[in-house]
C-alpha positions as CSV (number, residue, x, y, z in Angstrom):
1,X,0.0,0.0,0.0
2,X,1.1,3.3,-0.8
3,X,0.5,6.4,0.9
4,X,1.1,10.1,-0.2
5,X,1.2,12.7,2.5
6,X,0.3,16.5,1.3
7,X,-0.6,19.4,3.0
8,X,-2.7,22.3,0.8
9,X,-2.7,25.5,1.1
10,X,-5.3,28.4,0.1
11,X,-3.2,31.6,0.5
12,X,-4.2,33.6,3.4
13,X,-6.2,31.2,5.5
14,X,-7.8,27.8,4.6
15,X,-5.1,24.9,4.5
16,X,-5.8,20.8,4.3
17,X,-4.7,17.5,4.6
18,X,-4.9,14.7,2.2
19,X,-4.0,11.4,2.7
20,X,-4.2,9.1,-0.4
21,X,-3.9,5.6,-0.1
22,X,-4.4,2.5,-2.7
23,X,-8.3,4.1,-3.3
24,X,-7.4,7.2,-4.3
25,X,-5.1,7.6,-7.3
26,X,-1.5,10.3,-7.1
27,X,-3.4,12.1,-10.3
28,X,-6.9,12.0,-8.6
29,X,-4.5,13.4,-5.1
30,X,-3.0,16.2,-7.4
31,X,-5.8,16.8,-9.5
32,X,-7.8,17.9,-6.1
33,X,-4.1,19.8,-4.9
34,X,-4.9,22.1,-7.8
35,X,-7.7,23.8,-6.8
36,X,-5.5,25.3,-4.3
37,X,-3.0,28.0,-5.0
38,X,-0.2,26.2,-3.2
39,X,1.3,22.4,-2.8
40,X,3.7,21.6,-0.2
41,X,4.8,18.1,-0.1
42,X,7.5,16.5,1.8
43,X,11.2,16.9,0.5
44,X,12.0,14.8,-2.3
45,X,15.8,15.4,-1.5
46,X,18.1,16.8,0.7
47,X,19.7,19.5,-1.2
48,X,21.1,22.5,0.5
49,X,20.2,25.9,-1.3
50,X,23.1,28.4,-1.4
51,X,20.8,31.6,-2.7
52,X,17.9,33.0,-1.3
53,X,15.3,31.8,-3.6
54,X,12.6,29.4,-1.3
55,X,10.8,26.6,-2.5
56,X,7.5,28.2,-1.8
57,X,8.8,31.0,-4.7
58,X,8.8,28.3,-7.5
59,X,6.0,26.9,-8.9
60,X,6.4,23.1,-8.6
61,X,5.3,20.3,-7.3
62,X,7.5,18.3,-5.6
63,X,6.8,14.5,-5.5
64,X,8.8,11.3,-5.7
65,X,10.6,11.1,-8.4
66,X,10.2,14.7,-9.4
67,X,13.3,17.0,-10.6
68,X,13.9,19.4,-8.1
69,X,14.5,22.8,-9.5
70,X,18.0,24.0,-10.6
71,X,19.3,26.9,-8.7
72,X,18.9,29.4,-11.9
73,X,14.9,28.3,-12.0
74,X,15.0,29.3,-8.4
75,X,17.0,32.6,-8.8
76,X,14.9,33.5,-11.7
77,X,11.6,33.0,-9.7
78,X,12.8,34.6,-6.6
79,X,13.5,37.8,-9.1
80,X,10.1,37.2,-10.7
81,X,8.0,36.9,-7.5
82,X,9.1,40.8,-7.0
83,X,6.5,41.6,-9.6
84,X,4.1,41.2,-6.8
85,X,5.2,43.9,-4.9
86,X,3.6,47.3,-4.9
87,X,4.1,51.1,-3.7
88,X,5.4,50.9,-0.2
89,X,5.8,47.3,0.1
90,X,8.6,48.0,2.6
91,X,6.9,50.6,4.5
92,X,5.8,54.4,3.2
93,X,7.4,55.9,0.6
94,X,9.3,52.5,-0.3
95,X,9.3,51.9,-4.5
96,X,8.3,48.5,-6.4
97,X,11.0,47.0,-8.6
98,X,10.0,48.1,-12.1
99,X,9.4,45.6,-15.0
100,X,12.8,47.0,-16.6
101,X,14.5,45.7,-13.5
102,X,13.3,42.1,-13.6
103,X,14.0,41.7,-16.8
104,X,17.2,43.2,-16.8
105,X,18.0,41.3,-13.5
106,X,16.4,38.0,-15.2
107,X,18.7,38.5,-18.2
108,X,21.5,38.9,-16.2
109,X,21.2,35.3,-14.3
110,X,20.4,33.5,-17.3
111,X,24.1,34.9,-18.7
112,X,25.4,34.3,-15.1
113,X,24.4,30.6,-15.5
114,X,25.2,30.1,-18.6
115,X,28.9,29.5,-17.3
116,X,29.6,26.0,-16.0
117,X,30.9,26.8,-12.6
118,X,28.2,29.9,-11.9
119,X,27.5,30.7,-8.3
120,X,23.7,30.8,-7.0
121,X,23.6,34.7,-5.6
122,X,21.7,35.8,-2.5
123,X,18.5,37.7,-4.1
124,X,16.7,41.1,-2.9
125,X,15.2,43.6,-3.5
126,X,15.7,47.2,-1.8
127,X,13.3,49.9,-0.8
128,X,14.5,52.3,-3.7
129,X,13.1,49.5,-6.0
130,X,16.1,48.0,-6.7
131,X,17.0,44.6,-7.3
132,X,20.6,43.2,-5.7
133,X,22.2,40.2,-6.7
134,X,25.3,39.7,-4.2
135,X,27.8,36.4,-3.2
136,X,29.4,36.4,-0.2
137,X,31.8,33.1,-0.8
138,X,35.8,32.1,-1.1
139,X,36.7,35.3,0.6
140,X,35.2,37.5,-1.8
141,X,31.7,39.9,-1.5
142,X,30.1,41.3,-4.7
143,X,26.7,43.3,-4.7
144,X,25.3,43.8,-8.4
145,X,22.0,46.3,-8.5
146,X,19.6,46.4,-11.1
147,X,17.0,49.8,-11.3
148,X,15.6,49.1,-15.1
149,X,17.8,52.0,-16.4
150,X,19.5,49.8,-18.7
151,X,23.0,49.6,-16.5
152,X,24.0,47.6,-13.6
153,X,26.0,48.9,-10.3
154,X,28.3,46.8,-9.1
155,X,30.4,46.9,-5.5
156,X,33.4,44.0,-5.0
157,X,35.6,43.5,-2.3
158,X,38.1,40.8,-3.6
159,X,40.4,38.1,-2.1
160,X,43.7,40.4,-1.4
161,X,41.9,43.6,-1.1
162,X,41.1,44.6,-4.8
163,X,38.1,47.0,-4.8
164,X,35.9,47.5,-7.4
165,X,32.6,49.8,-7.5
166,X,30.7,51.3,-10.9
167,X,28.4,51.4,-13.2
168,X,28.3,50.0,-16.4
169,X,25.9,48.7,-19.4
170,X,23.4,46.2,-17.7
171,X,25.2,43.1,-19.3
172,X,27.2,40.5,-17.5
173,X,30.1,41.1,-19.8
174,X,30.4,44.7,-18.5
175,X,31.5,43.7,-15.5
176,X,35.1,44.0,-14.6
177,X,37.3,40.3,-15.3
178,X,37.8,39.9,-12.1
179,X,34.1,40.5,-10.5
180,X,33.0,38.0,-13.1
181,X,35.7,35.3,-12.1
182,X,34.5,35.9,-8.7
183,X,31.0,34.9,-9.7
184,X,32.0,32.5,-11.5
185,X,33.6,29.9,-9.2
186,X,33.0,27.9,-6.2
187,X,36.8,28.6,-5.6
188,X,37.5,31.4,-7.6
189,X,41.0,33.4,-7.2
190,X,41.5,37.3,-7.5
C-alpha cells in the first residue's frame, strides 16, 4: 500500500490535509491539490540551497521522483516573485522594482548561468526599488543592482583587497574580469 502525505494551502487562510492511499489515485490526489493555490509536499531530497530563492517562490510540485528545481529556476523565480510587490511594500514611501528591473535582472542570471561553474547569488530587493544580486563566498563579496535603467552597479571587495565599484551597461560582460571570475567559481582566485 502506498500512501502520499500533502498538505494544501489556500493563500491567506484555509489549509488541508490529504492522505491518499491505494483508493485514491496520485493524479486523482493532485488533481484535487490544484484547486488550491499552493502544494507543499514532503522533501524529495536533501539539497542544501546556497541563494535566497525558497521553494514556496517556484511553482512546482515536488513528489517522488520529481526534478527538483536547478538553482537558476530558483534565482529567476525569486526575481520574478518581486512583480508582486507594490508602492510601499517595505513601508511608506518604499518603491516597487519596475518591470525593466526584472528583466534586466532575469537576463543577467540567465548569462550568469550560462557559465559552468556559476555561483547561485543571495537575491533582494531594496526599498529604492532596486533589485541586488550579491555572493558572499571564497573570501570574496560582490553586490550587483539592477534599477531598469538599462545599467547595472556593481560593489566588489576581492580576495587580497582589490576594490571594485561602478556602473556599467546592464550586461554580464560589463563587468570587470575579475568580478565575473568571482561569480563565476566555487573557488574562484582574485
Amino acid at each position: 500500500m502506498t500512501t502520499l502525505n500533502a498538505t494544501f494551502e489556500m493563500r491567506p487562510v484555509v489549509s488541508a490535509t490529504v492522505a491518499s492511499t491505494n483508493t485514491v489515485s496520485r493524479p486523482v490526489a493532485v488533481a484535487i491539490a490544484a484547486a488550491f493555490s499552493t502544494i507543499v509536499l514532503p522533501p524529495v531530497t536533501s539539497s542544501a540551497f546556497i541563494d535566497t530563492a525558497k521553494s514556496s517562490d517556484v511553482s512546482a510540485l515536488y513528489i517522488r521522483g520529481a526534478t527538483v528545481p536547478t538553482a537558476e529556476a530558483r534565482a529567476i523565480a525569486k526575481v520574478r516573485s518581486f512583480a508582486n510587490y507594490c508602492e510601499d511594500w517595505a513601508g511608506e514611501g518604499s518603491v516597487a522594482p519596475s518591470k525593466e528591473a526584472i528583466r534586466e535582472a532575469e537576463l543577467f542570471l540567465r548569462v550568469h548561468f550560462a557559465k559552468a561553474t556559476a555561483q547561485a547569488p543571495h537575491i533582494s530587493a531594496s526599498a529604492d526599488g532596486e533589485i541586488n544580486l550579491f555572493w558572499d563566498h571564497a573570501g570574496h563579496y560582490v553586490d550587483v543592482g539592477f534599477i531598469g535603467d538599462g545599467s547595472v552597479t556593481y560593489y566588489a571587495k576581492l580576495v587580497g583587497g582589490a576594490d571594485f565599484t561602478g556602473e556599467a551597461a546592464s550586461s554580464y560582460d560589463r563587468l570587470p574580469e575579475p568580478v565575473r571570475r568571482a561569480i563565476a567559481s566555487k573557488h574562484a582566485v582574485g
